[in-house]
C-alpha positions as CSV (number, residue, x, y, z in Angstrom):
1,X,117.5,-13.4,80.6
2,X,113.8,-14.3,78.9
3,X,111.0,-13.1,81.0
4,X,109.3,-16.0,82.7
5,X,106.0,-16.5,81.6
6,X,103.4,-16.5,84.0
7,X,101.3,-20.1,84.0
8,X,97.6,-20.2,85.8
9,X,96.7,-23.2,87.5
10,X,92.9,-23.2,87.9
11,X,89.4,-25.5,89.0
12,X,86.4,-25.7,87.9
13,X,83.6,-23.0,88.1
14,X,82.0,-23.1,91.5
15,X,85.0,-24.6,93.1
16,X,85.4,-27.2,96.0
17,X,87.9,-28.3,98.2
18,X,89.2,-30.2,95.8
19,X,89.2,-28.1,93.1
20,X,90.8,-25.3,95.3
21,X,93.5,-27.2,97.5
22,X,94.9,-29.5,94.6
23,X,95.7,-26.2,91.9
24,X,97.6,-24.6,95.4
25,X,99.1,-27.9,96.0
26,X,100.6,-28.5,91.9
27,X,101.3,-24.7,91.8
28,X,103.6,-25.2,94.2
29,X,104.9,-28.8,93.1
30,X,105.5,-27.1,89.5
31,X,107.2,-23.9,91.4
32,X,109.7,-26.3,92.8
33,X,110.8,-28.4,89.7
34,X,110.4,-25.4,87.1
35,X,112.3,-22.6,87.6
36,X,111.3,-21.4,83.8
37,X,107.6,-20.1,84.7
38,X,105.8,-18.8,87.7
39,X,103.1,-20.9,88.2
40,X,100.0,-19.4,90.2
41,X,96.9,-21.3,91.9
42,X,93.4,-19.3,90.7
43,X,90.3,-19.9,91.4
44,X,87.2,-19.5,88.6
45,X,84.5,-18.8,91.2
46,X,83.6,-17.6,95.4
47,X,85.1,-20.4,97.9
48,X,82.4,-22.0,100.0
49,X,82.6,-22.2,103.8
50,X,83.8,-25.7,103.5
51,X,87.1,-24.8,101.4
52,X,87.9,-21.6,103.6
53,X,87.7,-23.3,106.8
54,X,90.4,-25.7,105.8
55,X,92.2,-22.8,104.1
56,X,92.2,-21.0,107.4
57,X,92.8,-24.3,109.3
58,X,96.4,-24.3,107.5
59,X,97.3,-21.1,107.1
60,X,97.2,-20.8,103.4
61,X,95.6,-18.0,101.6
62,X,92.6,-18.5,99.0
63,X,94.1,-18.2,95.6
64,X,93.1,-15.1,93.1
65,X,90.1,-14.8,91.6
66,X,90.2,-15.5,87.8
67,X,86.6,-15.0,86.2
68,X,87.8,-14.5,82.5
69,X,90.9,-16.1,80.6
70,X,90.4,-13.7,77.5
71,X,93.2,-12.3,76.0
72,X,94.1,-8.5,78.0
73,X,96.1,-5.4,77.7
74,X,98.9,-7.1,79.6
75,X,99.1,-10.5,77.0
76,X,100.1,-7.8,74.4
77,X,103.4,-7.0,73.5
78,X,103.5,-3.8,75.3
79,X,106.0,-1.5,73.3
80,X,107.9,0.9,76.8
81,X,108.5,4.0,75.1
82,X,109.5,6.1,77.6
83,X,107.2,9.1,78.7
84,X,108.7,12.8,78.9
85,X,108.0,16.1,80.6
86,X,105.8,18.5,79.0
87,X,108.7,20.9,79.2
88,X,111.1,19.1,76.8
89,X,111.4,20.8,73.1
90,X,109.8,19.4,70.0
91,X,113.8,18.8,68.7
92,X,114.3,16.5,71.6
93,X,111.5,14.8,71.4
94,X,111.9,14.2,67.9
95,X,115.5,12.7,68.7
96,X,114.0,10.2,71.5
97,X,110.8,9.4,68.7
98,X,113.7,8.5,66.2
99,X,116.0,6.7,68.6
100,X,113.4,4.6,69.7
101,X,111.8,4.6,66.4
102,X,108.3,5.4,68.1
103,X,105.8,7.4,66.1
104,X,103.9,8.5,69.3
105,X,105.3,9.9,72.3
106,X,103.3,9.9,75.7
107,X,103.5,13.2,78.2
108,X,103.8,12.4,82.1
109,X,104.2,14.2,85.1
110,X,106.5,13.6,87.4
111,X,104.2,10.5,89.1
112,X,104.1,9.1,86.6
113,X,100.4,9.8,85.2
114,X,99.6,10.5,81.7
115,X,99.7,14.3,80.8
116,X,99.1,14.5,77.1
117,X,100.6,12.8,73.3
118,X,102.6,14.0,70.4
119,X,103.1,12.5,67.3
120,X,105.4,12.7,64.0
121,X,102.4,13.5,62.2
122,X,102.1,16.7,65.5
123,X,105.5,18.1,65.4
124,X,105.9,18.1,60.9
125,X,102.5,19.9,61.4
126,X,103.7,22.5,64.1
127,X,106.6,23.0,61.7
128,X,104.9,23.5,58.5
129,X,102.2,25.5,60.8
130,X,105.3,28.3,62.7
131,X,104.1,31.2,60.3
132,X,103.4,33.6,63.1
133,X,107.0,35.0,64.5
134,X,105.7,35.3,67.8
135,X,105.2,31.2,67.8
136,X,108.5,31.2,70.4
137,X,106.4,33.7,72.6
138,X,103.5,32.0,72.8
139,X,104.1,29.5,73.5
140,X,106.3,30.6,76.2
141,X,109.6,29.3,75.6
142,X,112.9,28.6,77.7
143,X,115.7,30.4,76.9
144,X,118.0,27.3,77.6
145,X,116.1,25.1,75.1
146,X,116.6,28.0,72.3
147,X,120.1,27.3,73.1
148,X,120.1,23.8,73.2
149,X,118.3,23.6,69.9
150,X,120.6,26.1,67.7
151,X,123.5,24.1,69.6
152,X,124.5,27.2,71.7
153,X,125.5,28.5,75.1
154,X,123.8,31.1,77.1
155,X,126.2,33.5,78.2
156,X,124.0,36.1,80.3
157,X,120.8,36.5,81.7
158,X,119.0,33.5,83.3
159,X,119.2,30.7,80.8
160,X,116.1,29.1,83.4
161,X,113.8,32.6,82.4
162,X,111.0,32.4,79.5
163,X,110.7,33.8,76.1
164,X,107.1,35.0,77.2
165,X,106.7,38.2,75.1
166,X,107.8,40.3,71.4
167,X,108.7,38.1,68.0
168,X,111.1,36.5,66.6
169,X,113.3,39.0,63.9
170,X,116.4,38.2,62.1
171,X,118.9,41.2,61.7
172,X,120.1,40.9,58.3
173,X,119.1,44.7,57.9
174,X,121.6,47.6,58.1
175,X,122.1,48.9,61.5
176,X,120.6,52.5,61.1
177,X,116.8,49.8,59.9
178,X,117.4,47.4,62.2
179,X,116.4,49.4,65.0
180,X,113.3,50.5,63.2
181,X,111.7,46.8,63.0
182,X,113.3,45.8,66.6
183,X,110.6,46.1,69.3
184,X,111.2,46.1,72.9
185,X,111.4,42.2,74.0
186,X,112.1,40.6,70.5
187,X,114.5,38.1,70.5
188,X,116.7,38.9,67.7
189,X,119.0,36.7,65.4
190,X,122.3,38.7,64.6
191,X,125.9,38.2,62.5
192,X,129.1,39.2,63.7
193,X,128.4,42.9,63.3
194,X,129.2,45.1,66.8
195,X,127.1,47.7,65.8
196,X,123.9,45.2,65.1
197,X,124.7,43.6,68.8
198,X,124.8,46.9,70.2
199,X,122.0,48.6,68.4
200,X,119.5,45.5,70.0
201,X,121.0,46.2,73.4
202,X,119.6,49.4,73.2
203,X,115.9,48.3,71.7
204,X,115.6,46.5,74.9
205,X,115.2,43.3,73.5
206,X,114.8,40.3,75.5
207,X,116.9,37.9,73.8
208,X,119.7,37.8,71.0
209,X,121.1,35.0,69.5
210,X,125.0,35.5,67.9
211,X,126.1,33.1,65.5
212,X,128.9,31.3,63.5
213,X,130.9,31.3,66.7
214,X,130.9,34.6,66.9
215,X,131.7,36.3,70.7
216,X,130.4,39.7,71.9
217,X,132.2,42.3,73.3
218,X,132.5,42.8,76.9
219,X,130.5,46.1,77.1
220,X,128.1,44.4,75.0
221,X,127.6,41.5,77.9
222,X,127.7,44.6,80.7
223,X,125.0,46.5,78.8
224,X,123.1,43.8,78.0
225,X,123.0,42.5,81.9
226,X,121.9,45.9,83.1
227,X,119.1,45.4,80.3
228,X,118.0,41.7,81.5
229,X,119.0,40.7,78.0
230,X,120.1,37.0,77.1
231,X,122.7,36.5,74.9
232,X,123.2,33.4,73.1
233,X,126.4,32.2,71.2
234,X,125.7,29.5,68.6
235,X,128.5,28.2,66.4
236,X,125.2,27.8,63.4
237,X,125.5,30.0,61.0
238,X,122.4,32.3,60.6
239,X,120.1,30.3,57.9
240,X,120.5,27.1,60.4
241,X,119.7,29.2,63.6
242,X,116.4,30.2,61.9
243,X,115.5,27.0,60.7
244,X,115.9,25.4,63.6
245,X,114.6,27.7,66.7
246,X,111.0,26.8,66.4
247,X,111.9,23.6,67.5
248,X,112.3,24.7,70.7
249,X,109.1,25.1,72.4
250,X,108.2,22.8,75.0
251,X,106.1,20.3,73.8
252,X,103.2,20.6,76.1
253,X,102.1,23.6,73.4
254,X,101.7,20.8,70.5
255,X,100.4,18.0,72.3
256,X,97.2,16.5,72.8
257,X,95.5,16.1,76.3
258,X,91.8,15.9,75.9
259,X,89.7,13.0,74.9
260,X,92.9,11.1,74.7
261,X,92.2,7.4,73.9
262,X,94.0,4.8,76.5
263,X,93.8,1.0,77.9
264,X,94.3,0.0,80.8
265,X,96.2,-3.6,81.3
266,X,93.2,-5.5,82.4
267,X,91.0,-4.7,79.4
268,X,90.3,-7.5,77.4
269,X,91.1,-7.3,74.0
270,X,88.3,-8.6,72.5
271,X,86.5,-4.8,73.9
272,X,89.1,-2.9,72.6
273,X,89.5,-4.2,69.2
274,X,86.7,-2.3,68.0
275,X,88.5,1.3,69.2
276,X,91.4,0.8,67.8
277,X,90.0,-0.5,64.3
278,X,87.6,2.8,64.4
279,X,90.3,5.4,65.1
280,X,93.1,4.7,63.8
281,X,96.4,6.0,65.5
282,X,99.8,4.2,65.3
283,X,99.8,4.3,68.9
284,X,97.3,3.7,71.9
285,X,98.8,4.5,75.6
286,X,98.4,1.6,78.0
287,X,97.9,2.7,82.3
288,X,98.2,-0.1,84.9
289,X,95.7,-0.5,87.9
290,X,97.6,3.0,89.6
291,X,96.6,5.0,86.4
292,X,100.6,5.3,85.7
293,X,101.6,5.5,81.7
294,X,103.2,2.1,81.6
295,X,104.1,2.0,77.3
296,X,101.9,1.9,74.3
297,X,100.2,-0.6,72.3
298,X,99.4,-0.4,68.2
299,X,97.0,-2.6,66.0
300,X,99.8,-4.6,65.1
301,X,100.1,-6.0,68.5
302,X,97.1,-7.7,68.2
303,X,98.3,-10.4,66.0
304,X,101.6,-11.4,68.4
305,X,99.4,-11.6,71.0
306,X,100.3,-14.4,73.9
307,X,97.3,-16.6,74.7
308,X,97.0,-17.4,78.7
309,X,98.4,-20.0,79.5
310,X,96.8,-22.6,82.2
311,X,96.8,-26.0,83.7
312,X,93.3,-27.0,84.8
313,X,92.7,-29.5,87.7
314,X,89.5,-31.1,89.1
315,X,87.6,-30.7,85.3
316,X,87.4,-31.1,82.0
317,X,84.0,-29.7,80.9
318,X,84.0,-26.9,78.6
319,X,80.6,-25.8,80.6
320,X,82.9,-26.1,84.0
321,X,85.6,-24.2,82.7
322,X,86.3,-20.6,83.8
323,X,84.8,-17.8,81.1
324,X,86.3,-17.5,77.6
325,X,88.4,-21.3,77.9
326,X,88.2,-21.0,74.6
327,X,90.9,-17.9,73.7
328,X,93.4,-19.4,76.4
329,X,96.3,-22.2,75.3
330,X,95.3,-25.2,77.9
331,X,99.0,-26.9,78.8
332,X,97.8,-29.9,81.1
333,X,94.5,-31.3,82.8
334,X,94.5,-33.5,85.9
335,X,91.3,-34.7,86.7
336,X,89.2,-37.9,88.0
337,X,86.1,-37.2,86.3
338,X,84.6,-38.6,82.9
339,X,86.2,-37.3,79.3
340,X,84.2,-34.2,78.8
341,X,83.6,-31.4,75.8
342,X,87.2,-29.9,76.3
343,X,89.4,-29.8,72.8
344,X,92.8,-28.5,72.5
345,X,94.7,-27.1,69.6
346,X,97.6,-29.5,70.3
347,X,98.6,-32.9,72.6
348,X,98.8,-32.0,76.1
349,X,99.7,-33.9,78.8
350,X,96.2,-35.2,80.2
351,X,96.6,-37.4,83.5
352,X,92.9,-38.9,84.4
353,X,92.7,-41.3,87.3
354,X,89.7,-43.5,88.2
355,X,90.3,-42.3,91.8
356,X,87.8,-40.7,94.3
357,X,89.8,-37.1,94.3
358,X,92.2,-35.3,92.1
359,X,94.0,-34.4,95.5
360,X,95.1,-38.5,95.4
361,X,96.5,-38.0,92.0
362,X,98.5,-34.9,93.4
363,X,99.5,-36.9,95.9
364,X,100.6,-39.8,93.7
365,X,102.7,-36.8,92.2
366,X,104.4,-36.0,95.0
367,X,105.7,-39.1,95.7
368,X,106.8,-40.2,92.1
369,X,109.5,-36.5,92.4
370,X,110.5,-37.9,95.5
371,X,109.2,-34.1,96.6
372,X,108.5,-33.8,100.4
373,X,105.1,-32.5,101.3
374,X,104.4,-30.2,104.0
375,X,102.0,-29.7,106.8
376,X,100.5,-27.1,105.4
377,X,99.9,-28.9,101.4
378,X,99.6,-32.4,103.3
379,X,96.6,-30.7,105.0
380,X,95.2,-28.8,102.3
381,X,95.6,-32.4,99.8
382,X,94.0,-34.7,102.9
383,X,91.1,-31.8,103.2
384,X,90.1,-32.3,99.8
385,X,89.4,-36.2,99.8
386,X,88.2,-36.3,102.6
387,X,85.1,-33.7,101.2
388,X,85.2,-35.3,97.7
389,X,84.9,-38.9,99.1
390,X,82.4,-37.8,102.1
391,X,84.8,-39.5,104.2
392,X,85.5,-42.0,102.3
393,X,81.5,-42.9,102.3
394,X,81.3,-41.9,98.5
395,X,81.2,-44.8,95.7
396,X,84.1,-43.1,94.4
397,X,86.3,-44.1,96.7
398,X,89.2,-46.4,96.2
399,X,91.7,-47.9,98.1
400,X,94.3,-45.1,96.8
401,X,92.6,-42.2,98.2
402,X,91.9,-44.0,101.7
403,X,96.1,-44.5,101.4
404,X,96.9,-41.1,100.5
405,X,94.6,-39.5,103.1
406,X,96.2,-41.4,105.8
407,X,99.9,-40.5,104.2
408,X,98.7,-36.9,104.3
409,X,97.1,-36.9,107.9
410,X,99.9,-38.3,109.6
411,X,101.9,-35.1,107.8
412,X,99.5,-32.6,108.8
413,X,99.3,-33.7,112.1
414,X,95.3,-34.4,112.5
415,X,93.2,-36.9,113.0
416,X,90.5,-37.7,110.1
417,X,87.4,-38.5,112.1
418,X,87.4,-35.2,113.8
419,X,88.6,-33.2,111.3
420,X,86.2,-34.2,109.3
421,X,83.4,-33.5,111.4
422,X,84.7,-29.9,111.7
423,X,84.7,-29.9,108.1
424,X,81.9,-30.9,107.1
425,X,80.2,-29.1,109.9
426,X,81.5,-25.7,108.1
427,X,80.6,-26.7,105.1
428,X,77.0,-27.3,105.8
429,X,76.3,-24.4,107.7
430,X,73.6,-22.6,105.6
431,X,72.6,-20.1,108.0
432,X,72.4,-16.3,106.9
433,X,73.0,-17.6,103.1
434,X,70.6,-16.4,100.5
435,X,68.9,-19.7,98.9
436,X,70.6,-18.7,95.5
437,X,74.3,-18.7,97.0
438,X,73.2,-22.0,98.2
439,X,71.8,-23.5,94.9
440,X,74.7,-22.0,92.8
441,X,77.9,-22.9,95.9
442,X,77.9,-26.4,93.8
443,X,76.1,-26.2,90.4
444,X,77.7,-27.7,87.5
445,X,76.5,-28.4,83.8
446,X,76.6,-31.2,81.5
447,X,75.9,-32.2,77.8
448,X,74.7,-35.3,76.8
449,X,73.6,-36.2,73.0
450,X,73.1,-32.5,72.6
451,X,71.1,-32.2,75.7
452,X,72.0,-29.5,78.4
453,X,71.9,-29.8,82.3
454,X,72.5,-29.0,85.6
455,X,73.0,-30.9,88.5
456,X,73.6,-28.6,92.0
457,X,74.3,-30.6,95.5
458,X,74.6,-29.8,99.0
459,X,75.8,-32.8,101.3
460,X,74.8,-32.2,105.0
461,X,75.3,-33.7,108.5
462,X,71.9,-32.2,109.6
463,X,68.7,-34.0,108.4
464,X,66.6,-31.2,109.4
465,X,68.5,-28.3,107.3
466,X,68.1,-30.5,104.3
467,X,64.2,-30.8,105.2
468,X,64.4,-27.1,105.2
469,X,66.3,-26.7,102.2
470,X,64.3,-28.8,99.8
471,X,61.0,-26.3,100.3
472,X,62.9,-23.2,98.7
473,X,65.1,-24.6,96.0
474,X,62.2,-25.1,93.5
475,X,62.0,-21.3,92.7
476,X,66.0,-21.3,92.0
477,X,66.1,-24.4,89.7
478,X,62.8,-22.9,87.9
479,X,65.1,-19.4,87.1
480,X,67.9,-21.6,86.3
481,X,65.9,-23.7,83.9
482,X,65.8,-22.6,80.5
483,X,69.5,-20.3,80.6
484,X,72.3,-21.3,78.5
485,X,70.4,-23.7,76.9
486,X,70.0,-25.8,80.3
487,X,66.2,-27.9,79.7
488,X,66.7,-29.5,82.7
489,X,67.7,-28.6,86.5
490,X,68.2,-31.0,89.4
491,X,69.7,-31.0,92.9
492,X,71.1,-33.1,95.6
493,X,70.2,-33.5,99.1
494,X,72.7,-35.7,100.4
495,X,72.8,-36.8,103.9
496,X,76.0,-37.7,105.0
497,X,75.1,-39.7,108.1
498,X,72.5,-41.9,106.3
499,X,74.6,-41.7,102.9
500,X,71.7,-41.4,100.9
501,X,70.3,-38.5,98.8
502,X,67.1,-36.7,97.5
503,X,66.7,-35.8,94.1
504,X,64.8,-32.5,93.4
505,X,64.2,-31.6,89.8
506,X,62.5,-29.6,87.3
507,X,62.1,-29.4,83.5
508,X,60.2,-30.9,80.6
509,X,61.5,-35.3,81.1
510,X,63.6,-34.2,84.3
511,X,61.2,-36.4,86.4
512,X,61.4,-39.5,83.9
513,X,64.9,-39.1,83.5
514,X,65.1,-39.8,87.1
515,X,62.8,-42.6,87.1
516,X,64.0,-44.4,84.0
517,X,67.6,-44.1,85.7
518,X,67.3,-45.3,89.0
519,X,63.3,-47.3,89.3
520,X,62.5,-44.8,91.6
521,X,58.7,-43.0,92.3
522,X,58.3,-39.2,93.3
523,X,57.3,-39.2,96.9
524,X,56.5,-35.7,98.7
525,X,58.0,-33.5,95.7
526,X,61.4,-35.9,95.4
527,X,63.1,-38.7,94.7
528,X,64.9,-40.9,97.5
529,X,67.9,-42.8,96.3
530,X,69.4,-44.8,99.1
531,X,73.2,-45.2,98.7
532,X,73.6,-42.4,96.4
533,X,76.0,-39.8,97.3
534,X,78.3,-39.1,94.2
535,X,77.1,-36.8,91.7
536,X,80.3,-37.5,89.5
537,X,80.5,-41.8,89.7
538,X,76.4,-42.8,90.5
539,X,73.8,-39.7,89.2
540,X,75.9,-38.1,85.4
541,X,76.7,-41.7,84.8
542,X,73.2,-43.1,85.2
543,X,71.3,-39.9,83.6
544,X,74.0,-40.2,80.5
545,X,73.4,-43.8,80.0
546,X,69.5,-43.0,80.2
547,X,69.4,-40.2,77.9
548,X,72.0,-41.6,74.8
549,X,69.4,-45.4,75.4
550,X,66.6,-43.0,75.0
551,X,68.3,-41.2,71.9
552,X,69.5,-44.5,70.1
């Protein structure tokens, strides 16, 4: 069964109710006609008060924050070779490297956490390396894995006990010499010959490996149990048993565990690239969020690597769009604003509506699956217009998204007038909030003739808070002025009551833009334009039409 891919349904930078409510509401339309992908609501930016009182109102969590759509760790092709215990031999670890063709093997303890790394390149150098016949010793070797890897049996002593002390010595000499290179605790390799097994009984060594099938006596097994000897029977003949047995330490003694070089899923790859360019193993290990060894990932994965996937809703301005919009694959937009700077490699499926909320369109959506809504979406989708359209005070409104809101009341069980007041009440409570978080909750940009802006709003039922307001913005917009390439900064003061709004602004032409576009004057440090409420359909579509006049 393919693994589903997982699809990110996301708003603009900044979001608002609408932005917010509709990618929860077609994240879970999408969930319930494709059962291909898992599709996921995100958010690009901190919920205002506005959005989390409706969110709380129905019960629904806020979705995941999503700040960067870069290609990660996790987009890779992550290759699961399996990790191993330090305590497994070099010949078994070389079996699992070839089954699983893998040049790099990862070391982990028993929770999973990465211990240390061996590679091909490790283990052919430990085995050109084994000059020293005390290598077994040293590096304190099992007496079962000695047996495993010269394919023999251990038939007394404790096969768990450690080769910990002496060297390693074959016995091809004549019994009267053998015991005069034999040392207390060697481990020994030995023929057939009784005389050979009995004469290292008597050296006390530690260990003695038998081959070519050969079985010893029975007062060879007595003496050597009294002894603490271990005998090993191996069907190899002597010349294998030798060339084989230094594969049998445990591979903790080769591998690597300091400055080991690993990635964690969430890295971006665009920070990692440069690391695995500069050193150059075949194989970098890859930890999740818990620090467990999860697989390993090589330069070569770079090049297969899948692009996020996501739908965007509420937007399609490339300087709205969440960070890095650019390295993600962008499957669908639904939106109500003006075409923006967004391209896309291929066709998508791009539904724009002259309507007053995307939430309408989503609406519209339900209805043409024949999909029921519930309370909780219906809420979340009658929320949303009701904040983009002010209560249906905004320009922007049509007759649509008056129809759909009272569709989606009647489903959520409220009644508009006073939810809205709650609303909007919640939204435009600016106490305790630094003037920053206030300037920024709704700040977008905009590019016109090659001309950058930004336009910030706060819409309030209180007349006096806006009063209030308007005295320490100009600092903000000054700092904002002049980053990213923005020349100009203004804001909106919008009283929902008197649906009306004051225009602050800064930056070289700011001012005449304003008064070019609407025949206004500056009075007390702004500009009042009576009726104005909508960013979107009555202030970008003036200041555009001003600034490409000016330009032609």
């Amino acid at each position: 069964m393919a693994k589903q891919r997982k699809i990110y349904i996301i708003g603009h930078k900044n979001p608002d109710t609408d932005s917010v409510c509709s990618a929860i509401a077609y994240a879970e339309l999408k969930n319930r006609l494709n059962k291909g992908n898992k599709y996921a609501a995100k958010r690009a930016g901190q919920i205002n008060e506005e959005t989390e009182y409706v969110l709380k109102r129905f019960g629904v969590e806020a979705p995941g924050y999503l700040s960067d759509v870069g290609t990660q760790v996790k987009d890779m092709e992550i290759r699961e070779t399996p990790g191993v215990e330090d305590s497994i031999s070099i010949k078994d670890a070389w079996a699992i490297m070839k089954q699983t063709s893998a040049v790099t093997l990862p070391i982990t303890k028993s929770d999973g956490k990465l211990e240390g790394l061996i590679t091909t390149g490790d283990i052919a150098k430990s085995y050109m390396d084994a000059h020293d016949n005390y290598f077994l010793s040293n590096a304190k070797t099992q007496y079962r894995s000695i047996a495993n890897t010269v394919e023999g049996k251990v038939v007394t002593g404790n096969p768990h006990g450690y080769f910990v002390k002496g060297k390693v010595v074959i016995g091809a000499a004549h019994p009267d010499k053998l015991g005069e290179f034999l040392e207390e605790d060697d481990l020994v390799i030995l023929g057939d010959r009784h005389e050979d097994h009995l004469c290292a009984v008597e050296q006390n060594v530690s260990c003695m490996i038998v081959c070519n099938h050969t079985e010893v006596t029975q007062d060879i097994k007595e003496a050597a149990e009294k002894n603490q000897c271990v005998i090993i029977e191996s069907a190899l003949d002597t010349f294998s048993v030798a060339r084989l047995i230094n594969q049998s330490i445990p591979v903790k003694h080769i591998m690597k565990k300091d400055n080991l070089i690993t990635f964690q899923t969430d890295d971006y790859t665009d920070n990692i690239k440069d690391i695995m360019v500069k050193n150059r193993h075949r194989a970098f290990p890859v930890i999740n969020k818990h620090g467990k060894y999860i697989g390993t990932v090589s330069r070569r994965n770079l090049l297969g690597m899948k692009k996020k996937q996501l739908i965007l809703v509420d937007h399609n301005e490339k300087t709205q769009a969440v960070d890095n919009i650019d390295s993600a694959e962008i499957l669908e937009i639904i939106d109500h604003h003006r075409l923006g700077s967004l391209e896309t490699l291929q066709p998508i499926m791009f539904r724009n509506q002259p309507v007053g909320c995307t939430a309408t369109i989503l609406y519209q959506m339900y209805v043409e699956k024949s999909l029921e809504i519930s309370p909780q979406i219906a809420g979340l989708l009658c929320a949303a217009i009701i904040s983009d359209t002010l209560m249906f005070r905004s320009p922007t409104c049509t007759s649509s998204d008056k129809m759909a809101a009272g569709a989606l009341a009647l489903i959520a069980g409220i009644n508009i007038e006073e939810f809205a007041k709650e609303m909007f009440t919640a939204g435009s409570n600016l106490k305790g909030k630094t003037i920053e978080v206030i300037f920024y909750q709704d700040f977008k940009r905009f590019t016109s003739d090659k001309v950058n802006f930004g336009v910030g709003q706060i819409s309030s039922m209180n007349a006096q808070e806006l009063k209030d307001l308007k005295k320490r913005l100009l600092p903000v917009m000054k700092h904002e002025c002049g980053k990213n390439g923005i020349s100009m900064v203004f804001f909106m003061l919008t009283d929902i009551l008197e649906e009306s709004s004051e225009i602050l602004c800064y930056g070289e032409g700011s001012g005449r833009l304003v008064e070019e576009s609407f025949e206004v004057k500056e009075k007390d440090g702004g500009y009042m334009l009576p009726g104005v409420v909508s960013r979107k359909k009555q202030l970008i579509p003036a200041f555009i039409g001003t600034l490409q006049q000016n330009n032609n």
